[in-house]
Backbone and ligand atoms as CSV (ligand in chain L), in Angstrom:
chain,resi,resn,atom,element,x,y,z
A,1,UNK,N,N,86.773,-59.372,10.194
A,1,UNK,CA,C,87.992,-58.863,10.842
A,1,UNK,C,C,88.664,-59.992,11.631
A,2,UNK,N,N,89.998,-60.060,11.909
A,2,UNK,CA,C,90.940,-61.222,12.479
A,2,UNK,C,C,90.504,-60.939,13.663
A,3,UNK,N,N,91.121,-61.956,14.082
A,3,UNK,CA,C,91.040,-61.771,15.555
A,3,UNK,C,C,92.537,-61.970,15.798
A,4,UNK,N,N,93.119,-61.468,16.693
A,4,UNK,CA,C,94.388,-61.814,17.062
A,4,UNK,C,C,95.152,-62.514,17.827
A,5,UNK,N,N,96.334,-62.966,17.512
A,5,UNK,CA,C,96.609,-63.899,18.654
A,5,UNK,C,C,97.137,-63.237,20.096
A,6,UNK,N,N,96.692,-63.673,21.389
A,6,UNK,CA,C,96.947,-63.006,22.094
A,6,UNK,C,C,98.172,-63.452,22.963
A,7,UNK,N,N,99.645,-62.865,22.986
A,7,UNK,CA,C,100.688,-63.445,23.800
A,7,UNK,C,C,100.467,-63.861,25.177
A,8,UNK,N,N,101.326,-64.870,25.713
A,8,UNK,CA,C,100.890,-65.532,26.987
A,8,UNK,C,C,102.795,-64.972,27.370
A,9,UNK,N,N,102.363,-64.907,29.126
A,9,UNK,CA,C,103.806,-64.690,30.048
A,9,UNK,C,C,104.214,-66.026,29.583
A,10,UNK,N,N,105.150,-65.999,29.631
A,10,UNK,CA,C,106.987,-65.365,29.726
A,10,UNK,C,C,107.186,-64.877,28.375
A,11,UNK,N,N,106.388,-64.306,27.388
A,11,UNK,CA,C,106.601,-63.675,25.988
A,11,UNK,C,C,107.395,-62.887,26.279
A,12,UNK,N,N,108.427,-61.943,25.424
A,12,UNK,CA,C,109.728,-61.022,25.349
A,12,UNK,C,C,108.478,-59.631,25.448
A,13,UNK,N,N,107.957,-59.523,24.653
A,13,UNK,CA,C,106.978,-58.475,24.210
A,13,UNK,C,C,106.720,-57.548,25.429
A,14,UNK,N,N,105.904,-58.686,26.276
A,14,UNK,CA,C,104.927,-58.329,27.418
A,14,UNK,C,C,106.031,-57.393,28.386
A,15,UNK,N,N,107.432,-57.925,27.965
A,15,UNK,CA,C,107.991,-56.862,29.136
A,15,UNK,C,C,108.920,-55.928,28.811
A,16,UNK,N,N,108.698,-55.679,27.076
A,16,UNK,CA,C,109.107,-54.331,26.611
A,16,UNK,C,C,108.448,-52.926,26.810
A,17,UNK,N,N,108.680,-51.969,27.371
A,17,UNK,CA,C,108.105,-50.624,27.376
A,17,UNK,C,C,107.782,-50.890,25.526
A,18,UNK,N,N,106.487,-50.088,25.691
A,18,UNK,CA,C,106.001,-50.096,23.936
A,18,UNK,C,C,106.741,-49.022,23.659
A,19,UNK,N,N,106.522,-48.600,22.351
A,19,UNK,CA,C,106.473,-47.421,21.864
A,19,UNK,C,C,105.751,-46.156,21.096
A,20,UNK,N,N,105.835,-44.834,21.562
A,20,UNK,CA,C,105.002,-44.286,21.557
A,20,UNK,C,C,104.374,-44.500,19.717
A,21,UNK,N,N,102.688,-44.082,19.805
A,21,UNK,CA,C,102.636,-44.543,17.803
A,21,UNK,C,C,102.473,-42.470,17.529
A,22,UNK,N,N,102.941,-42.648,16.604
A,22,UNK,CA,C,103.605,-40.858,15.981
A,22,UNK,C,C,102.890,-41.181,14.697
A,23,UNK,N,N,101.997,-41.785,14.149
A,23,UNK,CA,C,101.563,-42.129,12.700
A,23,UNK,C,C,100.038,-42.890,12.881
A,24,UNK,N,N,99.202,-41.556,12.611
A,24,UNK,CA,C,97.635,-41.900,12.902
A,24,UNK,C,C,97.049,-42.105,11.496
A,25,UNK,N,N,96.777,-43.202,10.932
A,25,UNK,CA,C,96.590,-43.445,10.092
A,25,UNK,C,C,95.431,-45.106,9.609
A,26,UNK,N,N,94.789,-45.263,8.952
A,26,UNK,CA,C,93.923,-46.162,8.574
A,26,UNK,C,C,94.541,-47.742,9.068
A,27,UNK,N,N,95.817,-47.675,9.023
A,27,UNK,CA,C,96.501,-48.711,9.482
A,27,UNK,C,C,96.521,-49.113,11.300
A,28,UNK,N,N,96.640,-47.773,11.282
A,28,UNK,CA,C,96.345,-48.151,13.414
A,28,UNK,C,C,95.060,-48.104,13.479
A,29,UNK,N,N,93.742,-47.704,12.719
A,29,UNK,CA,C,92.845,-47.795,13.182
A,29,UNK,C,C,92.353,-48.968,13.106
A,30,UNK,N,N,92.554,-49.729,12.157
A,30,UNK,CA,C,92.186,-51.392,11.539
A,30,UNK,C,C,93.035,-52.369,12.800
A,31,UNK,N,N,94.063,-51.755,13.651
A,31,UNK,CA,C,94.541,-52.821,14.705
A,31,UNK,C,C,93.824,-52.540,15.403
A,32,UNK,N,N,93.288,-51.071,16.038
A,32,UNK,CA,C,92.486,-51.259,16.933
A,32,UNK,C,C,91.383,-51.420,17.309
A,33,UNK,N,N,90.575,-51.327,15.941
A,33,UNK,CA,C,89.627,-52.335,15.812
A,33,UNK,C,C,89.916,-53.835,16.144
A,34,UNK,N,N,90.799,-54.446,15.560
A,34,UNK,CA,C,91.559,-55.633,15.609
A,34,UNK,C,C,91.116,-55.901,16.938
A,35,UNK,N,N,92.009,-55.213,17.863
A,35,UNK,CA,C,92.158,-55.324,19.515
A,35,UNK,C,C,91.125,-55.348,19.657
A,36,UNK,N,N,89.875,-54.589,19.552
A,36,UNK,CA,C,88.830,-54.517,20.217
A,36,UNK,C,C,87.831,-55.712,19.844
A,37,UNK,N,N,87.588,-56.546,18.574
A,37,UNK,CA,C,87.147,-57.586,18.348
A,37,UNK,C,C,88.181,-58.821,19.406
A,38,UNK,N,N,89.101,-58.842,19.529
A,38,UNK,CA,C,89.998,-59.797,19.911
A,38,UNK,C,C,89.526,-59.517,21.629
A,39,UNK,N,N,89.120,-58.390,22.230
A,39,UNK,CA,C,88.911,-58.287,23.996
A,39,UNK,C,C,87.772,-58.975,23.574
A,40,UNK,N,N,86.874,-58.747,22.730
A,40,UNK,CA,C,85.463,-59.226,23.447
A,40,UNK,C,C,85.095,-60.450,23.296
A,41,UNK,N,N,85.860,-61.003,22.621
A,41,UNK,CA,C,85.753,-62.313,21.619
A,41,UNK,C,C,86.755,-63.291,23.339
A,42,UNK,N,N,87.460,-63.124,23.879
A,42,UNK,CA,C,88.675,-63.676,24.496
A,42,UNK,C,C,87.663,-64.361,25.639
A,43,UNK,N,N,86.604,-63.708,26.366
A,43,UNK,CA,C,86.306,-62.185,26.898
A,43,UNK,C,C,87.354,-60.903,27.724
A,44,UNK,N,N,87.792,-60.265,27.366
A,44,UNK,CA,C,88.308,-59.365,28.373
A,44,UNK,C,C,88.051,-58.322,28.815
A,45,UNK,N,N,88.239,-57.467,29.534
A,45,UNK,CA,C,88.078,-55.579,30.030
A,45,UNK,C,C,88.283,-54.796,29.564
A,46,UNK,N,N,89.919,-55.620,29.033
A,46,UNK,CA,C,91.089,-54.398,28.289
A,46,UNK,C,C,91.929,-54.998,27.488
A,47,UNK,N,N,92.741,-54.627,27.096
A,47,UNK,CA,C,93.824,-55.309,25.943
A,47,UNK,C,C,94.714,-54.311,25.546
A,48,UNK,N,N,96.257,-54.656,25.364
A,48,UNK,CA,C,96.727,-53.922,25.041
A,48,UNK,C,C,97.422,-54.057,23.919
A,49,UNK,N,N,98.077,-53.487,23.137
A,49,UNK,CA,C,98.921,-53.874,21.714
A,49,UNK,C,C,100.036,-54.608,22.507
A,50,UNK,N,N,101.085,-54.500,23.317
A,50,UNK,CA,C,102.100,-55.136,23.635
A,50,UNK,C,C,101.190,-56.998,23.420
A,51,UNK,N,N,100.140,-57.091,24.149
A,51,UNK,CA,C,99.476,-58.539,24.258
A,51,UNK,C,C,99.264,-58.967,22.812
A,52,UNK,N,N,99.384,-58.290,21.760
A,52,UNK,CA,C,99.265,-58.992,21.162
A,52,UNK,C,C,100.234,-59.431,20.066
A,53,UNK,N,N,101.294,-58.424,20.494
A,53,UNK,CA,C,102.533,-58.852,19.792
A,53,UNK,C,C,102.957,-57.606,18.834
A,54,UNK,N,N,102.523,-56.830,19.445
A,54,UNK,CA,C,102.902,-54.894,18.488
A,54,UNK,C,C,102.877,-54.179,20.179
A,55,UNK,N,N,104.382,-53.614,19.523
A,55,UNK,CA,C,104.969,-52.750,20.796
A,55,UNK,C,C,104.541,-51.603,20.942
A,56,UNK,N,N,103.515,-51.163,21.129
A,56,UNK,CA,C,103.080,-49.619,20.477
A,56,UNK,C,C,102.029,-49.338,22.192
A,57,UNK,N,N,102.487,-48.210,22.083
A,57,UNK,CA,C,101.621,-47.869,23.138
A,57,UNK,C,C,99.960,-47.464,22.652
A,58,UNK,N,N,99.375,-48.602,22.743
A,58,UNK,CA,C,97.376,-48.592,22.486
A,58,UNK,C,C,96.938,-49.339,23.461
A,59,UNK,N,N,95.800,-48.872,24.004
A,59,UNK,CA,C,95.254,-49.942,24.379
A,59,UNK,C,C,93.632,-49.703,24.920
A,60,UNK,N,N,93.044,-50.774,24.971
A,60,UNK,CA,C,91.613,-50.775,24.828
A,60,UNK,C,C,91.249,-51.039,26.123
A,61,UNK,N,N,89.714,-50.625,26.151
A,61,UNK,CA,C,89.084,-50.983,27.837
A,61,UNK,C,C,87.638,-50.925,27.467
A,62,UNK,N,N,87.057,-51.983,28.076
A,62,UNK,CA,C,85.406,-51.742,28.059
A,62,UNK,C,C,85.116,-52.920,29.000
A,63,UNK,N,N,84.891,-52.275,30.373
A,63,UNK,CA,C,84.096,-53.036,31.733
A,63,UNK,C,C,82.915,-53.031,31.555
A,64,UNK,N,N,82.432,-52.326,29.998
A,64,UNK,CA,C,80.946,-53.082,30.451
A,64,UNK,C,C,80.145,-53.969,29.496
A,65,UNK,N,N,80.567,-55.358,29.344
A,65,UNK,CA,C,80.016,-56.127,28.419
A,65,UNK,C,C,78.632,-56.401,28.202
A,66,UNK,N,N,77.916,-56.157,29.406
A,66,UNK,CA,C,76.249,-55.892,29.142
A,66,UNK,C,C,75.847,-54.955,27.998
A,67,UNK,N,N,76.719,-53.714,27.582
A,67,UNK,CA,C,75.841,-53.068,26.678
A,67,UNK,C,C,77.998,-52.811,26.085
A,68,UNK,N,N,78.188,-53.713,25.161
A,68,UNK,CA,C,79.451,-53.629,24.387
A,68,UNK,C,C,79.362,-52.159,23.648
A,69,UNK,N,N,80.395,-51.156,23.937
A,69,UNK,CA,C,80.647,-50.408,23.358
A,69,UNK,C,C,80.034,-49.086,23.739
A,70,UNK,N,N,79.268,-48.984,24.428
A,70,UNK,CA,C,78.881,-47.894,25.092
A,70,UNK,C,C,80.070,-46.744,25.798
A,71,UNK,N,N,80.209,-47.822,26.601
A,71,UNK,CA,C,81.537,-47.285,27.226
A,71,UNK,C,C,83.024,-48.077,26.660
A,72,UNK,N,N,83.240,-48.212,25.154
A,72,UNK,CA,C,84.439,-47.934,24.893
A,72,UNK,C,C,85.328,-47.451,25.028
A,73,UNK,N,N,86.762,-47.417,25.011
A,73,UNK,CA,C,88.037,-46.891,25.197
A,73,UNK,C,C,88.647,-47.025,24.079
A,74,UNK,N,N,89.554,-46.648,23.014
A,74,UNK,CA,C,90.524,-46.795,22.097
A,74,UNK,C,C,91.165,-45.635,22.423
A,75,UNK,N,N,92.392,-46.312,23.571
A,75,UNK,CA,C,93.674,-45.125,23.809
A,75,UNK,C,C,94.686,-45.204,23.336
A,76,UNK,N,N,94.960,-44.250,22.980
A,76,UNK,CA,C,96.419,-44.254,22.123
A,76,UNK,C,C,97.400,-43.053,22.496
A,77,UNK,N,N,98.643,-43.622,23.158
A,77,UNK,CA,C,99.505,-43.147,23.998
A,77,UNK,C,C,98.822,-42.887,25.180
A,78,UNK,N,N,98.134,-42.962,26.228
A,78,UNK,CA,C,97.763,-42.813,27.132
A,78,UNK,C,C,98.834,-42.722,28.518
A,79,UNK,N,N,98.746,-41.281,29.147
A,79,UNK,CA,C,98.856,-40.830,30.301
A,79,UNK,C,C,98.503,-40.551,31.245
A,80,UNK,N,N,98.928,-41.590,32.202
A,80,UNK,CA,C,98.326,-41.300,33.861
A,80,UNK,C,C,98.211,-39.969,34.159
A,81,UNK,N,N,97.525,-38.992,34.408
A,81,UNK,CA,C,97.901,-38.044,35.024
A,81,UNK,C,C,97.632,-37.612,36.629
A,82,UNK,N,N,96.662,-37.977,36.913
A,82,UNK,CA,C,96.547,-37.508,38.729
A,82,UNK,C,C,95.882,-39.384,38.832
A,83,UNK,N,N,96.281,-39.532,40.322
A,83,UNK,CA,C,95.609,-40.898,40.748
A,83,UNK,C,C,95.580,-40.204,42.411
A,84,UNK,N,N,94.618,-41.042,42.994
A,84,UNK,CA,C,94.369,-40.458,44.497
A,84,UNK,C,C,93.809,-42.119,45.072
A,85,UNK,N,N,93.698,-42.067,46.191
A,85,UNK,CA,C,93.099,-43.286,46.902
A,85,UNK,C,C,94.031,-44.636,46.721
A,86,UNK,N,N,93.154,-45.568,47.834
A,86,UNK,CA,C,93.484,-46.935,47.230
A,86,UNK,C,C,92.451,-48.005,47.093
A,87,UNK,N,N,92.941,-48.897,46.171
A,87,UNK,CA,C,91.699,-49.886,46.119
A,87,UNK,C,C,92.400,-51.344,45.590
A,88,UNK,N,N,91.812,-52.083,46.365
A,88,UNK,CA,C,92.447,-53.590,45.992
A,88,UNK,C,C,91.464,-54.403,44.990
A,89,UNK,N,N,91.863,-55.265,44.065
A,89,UNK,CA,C,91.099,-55.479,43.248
A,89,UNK,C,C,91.177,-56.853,42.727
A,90,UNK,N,N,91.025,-58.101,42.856
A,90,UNK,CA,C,91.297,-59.652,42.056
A,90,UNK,C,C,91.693,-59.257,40.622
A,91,UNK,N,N,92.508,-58.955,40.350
A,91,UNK,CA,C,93.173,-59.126,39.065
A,91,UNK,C,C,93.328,-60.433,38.471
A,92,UNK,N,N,92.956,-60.286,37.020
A,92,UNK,CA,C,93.350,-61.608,36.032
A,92,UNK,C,C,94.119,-60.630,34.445
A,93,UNK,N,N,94.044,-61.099,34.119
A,93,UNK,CA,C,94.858,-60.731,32.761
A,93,UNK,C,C,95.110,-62.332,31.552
A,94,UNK,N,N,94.982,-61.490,30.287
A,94,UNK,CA,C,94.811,-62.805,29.460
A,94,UNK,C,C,95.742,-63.294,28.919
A,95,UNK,N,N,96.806,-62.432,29.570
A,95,UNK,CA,C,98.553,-63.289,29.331
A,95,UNK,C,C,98.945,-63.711,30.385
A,96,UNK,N,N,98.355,-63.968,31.159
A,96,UNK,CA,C,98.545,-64.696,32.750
A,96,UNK,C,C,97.714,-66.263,33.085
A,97,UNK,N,N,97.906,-66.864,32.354
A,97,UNK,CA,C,96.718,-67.868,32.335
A,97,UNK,C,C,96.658,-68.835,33.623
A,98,UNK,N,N,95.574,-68.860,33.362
A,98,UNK,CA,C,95.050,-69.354,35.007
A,98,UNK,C,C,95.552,-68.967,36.331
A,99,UNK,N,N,95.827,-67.536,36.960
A,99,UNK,CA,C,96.434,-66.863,37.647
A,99,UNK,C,C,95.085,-65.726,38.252
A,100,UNK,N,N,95.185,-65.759,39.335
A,100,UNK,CA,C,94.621,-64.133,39.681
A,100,UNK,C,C,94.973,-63.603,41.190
A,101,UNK,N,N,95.383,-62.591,41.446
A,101,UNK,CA,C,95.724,-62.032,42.633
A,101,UNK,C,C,95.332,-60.669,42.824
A,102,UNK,N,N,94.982,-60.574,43.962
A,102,UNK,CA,C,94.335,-58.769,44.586
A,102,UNK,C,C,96.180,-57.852,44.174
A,103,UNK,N,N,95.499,-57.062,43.627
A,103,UNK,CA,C,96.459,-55.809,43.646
A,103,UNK,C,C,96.111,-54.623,44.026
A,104,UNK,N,N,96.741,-53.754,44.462
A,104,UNK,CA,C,96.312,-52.915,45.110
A,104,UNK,C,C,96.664,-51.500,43.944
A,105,UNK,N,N,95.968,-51.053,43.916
A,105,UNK,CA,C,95.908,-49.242,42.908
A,105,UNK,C,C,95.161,-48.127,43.223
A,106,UNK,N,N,95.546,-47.403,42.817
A,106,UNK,CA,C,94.680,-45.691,42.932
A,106,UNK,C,C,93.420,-46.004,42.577
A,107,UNK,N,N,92.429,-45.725,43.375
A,107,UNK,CA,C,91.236,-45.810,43.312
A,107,UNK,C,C,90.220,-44.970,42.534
A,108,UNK,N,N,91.234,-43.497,41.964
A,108,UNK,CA,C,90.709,-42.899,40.994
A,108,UNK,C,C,91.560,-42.467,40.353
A,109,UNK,N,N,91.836,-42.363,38.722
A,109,UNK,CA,C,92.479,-41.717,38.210
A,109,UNK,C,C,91.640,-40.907,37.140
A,110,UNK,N,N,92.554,-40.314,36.397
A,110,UNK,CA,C,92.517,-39.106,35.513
A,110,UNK,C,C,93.531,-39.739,33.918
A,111,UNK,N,N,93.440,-40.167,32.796
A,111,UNK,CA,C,94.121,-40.360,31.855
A,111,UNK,C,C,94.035,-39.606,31.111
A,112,UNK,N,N,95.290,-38.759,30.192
A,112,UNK,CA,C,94.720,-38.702,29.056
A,112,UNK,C,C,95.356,-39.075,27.845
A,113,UNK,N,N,94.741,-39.082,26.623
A,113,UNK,CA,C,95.224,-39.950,25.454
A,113,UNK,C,C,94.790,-39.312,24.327
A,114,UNK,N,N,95.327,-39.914,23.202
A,114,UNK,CA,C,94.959,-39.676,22.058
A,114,UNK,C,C,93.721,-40.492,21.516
A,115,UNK,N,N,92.882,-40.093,20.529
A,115,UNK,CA,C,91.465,-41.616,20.078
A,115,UNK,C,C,92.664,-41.816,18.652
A,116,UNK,N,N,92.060,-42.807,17.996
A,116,UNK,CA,C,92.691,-43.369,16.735
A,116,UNK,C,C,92.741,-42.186,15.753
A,117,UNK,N,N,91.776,-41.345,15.799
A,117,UNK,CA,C,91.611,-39.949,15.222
A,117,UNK,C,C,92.247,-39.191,15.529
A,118,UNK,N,N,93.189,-39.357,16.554
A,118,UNK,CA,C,94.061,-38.073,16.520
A,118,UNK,C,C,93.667,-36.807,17.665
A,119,UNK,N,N,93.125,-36.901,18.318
A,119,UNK,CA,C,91.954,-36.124,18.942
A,119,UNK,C,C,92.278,-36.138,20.592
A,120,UNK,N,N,92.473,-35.092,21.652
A,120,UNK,CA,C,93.334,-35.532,22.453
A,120,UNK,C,C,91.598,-36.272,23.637
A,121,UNK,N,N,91.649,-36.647,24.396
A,121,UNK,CA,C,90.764,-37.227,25.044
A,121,UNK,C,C,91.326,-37.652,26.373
A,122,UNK,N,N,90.016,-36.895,27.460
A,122,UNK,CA,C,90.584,-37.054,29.189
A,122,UNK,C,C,89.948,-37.760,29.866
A,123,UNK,N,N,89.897,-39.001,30.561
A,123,UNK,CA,C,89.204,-39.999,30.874
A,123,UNK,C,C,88.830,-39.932,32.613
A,124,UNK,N,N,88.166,-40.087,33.449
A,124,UNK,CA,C,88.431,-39.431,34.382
A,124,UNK,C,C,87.347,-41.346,34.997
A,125,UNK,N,N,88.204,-41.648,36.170
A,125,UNK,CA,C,87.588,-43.056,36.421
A,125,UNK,C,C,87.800,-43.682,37.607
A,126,UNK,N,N,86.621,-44.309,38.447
A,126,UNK,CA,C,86.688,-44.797,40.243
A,126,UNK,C,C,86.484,-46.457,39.306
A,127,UNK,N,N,86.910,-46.816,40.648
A,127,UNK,CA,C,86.270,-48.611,40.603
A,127,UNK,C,C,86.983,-49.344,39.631
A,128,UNK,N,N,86.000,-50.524,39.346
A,128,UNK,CA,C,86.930,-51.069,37.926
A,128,UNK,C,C,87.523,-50.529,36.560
A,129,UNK,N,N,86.862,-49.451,36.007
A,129,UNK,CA,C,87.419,-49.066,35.399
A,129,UNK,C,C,88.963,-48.131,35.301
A,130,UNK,N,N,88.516,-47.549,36.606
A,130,UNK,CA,C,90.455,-47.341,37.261
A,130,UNK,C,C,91.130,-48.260,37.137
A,131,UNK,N,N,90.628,-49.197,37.669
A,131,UNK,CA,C,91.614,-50.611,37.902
A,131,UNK,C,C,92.425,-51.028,36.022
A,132,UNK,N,N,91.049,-50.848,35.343
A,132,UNK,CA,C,91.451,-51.737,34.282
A,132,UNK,C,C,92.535,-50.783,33.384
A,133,UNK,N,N,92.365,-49.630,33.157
A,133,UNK,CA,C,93.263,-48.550,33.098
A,133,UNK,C,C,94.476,-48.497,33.301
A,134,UNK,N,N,94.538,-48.755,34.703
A,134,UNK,CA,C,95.862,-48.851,35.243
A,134,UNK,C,C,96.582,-49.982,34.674
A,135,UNK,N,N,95.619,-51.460,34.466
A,135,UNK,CA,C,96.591,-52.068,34.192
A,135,UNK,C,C,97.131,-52.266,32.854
A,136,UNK,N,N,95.834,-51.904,31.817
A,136,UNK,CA,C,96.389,-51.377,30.401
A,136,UNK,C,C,97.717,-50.864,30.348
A,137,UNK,N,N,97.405,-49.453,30.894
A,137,UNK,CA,C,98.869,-48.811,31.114
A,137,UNK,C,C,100.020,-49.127,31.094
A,138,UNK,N,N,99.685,-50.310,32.585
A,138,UNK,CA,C,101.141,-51.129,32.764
A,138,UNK,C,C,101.688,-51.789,31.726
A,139,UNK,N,N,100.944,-52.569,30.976
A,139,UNK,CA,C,101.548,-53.053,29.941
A,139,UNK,C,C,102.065,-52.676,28.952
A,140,UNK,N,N,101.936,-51.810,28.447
A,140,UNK,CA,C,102.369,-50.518,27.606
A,140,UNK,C,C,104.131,-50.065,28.112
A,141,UNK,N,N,104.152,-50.010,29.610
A,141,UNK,CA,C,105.701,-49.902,30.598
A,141,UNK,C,C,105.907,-51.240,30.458
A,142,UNK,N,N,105.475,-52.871,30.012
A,142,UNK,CA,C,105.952,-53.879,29.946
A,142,UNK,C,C,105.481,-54.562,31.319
A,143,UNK,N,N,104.716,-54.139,31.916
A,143,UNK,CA,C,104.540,-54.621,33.332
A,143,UNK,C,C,103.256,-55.221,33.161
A,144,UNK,N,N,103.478,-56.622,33.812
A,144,UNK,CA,C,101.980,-57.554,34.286
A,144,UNK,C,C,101.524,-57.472,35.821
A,145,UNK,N,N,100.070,-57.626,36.116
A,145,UNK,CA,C,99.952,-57.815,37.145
A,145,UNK,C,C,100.553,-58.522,38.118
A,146,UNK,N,N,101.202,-59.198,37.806
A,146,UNK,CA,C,102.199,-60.311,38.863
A,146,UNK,C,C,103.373,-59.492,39.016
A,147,UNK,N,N,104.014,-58.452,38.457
A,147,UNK,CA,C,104.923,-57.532,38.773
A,147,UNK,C,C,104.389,-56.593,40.126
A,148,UNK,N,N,103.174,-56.629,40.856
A,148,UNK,CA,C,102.977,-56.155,41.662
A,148,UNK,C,C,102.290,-56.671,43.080
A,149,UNK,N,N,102.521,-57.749,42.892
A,149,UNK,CA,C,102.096,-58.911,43.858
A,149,UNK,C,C,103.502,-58.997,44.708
A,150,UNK,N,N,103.096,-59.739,45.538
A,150,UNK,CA,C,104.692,-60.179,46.683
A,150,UNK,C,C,105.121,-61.749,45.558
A,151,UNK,N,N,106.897,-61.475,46.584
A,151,UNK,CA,C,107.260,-62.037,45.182
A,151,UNK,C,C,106.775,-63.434,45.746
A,152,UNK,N,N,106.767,-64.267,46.884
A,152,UNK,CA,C,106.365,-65.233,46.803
A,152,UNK,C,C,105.538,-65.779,45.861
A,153,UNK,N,N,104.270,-64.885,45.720
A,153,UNK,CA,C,103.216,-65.582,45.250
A,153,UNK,C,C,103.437,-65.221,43.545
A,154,UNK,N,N,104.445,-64.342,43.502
A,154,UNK,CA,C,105.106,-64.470,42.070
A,154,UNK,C,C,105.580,-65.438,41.575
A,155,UNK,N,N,106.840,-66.240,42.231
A,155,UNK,CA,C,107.267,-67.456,42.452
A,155,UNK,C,C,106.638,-68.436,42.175
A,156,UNK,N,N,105.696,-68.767,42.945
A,156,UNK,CA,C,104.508,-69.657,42.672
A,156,UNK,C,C,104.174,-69.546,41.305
A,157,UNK,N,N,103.821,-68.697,41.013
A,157,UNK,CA,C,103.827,-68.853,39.551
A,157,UNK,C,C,104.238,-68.822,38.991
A,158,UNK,N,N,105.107,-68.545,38.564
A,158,UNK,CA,C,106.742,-68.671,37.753
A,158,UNK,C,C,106.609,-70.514,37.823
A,159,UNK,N,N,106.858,-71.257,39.185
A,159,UNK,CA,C,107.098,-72.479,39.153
A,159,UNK,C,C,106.058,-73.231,38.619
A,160,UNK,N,N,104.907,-72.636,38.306
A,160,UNK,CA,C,103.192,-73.315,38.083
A,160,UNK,C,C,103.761,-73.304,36.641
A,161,UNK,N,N,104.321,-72.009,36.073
A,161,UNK,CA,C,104.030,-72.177,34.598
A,161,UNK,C,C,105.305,-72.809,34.144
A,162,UNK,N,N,106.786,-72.649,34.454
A,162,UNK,CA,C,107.857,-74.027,34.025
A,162,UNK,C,C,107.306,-75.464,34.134
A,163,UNK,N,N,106.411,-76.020,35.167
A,163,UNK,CA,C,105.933,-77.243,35.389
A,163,UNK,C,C,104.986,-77.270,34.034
A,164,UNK,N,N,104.320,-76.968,33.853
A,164,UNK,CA,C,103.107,-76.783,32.781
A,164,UNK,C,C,103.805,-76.600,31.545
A,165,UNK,N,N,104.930,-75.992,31.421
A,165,UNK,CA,C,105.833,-76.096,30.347
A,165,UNK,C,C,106.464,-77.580,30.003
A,166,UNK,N,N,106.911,-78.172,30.738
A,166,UNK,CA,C,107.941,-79.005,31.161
A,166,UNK,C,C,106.862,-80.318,30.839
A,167,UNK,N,N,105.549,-80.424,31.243
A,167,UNK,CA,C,104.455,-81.545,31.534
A,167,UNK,C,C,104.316,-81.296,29.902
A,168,UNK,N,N,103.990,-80.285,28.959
A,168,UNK,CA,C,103.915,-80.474,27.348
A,168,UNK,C,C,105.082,-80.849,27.086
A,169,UNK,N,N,106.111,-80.413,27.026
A,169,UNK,CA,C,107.141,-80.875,26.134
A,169,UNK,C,C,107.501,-82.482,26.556
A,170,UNK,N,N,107.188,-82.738,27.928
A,170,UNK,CA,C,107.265,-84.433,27.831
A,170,UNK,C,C,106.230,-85.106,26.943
A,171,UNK,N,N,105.155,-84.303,27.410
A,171,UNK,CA,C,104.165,-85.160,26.526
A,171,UNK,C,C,104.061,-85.221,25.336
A,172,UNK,N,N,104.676,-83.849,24.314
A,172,UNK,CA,C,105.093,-84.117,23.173
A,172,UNK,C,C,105.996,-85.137,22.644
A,173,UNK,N,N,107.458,-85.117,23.574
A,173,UNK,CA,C,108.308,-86.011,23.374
A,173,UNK,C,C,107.531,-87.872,23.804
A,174,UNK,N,N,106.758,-87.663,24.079
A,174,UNK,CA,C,105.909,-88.935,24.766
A,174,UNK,C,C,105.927,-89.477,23.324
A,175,UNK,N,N,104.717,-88.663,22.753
A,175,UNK,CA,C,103.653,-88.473,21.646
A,175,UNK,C,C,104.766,-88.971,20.373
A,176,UNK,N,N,106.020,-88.134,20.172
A,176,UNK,CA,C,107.060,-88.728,19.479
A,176,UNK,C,C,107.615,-89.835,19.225
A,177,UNK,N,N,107.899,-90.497,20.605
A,177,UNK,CA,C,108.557,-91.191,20.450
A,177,UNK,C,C,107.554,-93.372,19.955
A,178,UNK,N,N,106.288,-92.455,20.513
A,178,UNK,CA,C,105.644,-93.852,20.078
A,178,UNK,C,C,104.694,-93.782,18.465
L,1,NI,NI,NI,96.464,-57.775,31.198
């Protein structure tokens, strides 16, 4: 099975609302398999279809890489439905590269979703797995963790990654010109 490529910020993708998938079929199940070889392989928590370059509201979660797959996730269309509490959390994300900042979220929620089967499914979750949930979600609305940070330290990164942009393309043009 592929592995996929996974989009990096400032991609167009990452900050489209997906769209909902209306067509359960052998074809979405083979991406989300896809996705799910591509989180564990990266390493990640979660993954969503927007990350990887399909606008579709899916997305995967498994906080527990000690025993892979136990506690799987394959959500499809997934809805917040009740959240309560708060909880701050070091966020990273694998379209955010080299970035991490505390965000703050509902400390428990309630999702529910469809499985690749079609099948409706209610997820009910404290701690990291809230966390990782939530931020699946977000991406799905087009939103990265740095959409919920202060903007300073947004900024900061915004300017980290034009510099880092700016430092390849010289060095390409370097590389060119000799
Ligand atoms: Ni992410």
């Amino acid at each position: 099975m592929a592995l996929l490529e996974i989009k990096k910020f400032p991609a167009p993708v990452l900050a489209q609302p997906a769209q909902p998938v209306t067509v359960f079929d052998d074809r979405l199940r083979a991406l989300v398999e896809s996705m799910v070889q591509t989180m564990y392989a990266a390493p990640g928590i979660g993954l969503a279809a927007p990350q990887v370059g399909v606008s579709s509201r899916i997305v995967v979660v498994d906080v527990d890489h000690e025993n892979p797959g136990r506690r799987l996730f394959k959500l499809v269309n997934p809805v917040l439905l009740e959240f309560e509490g708060v909880l701050s959390w070091e966020e990273g994300c694998l379209s955010v590269a080299d970035f991490s900042a505390e965000v703050r979220r509902a400390a428990r929620v309630r999702v529910r979703a469809l499985t690749p089967e079609q099948e409706e499914v209610v997820v009910e979750a404290e701690g990291l797995l809230a966390v990782a949930l939530q931020h699946e979600i977000d991406h799905i609305e087009g939103k990265l963790f740095i959409d919920r940070i202060s903007r300073l330290k947004r900024d900061l990164y915004r300017r980290k990654v034009a510099k880092l942009s700016r430092q390849r393309a010289d060095h390409e043009g370097r590389r060119r010109v000799s």
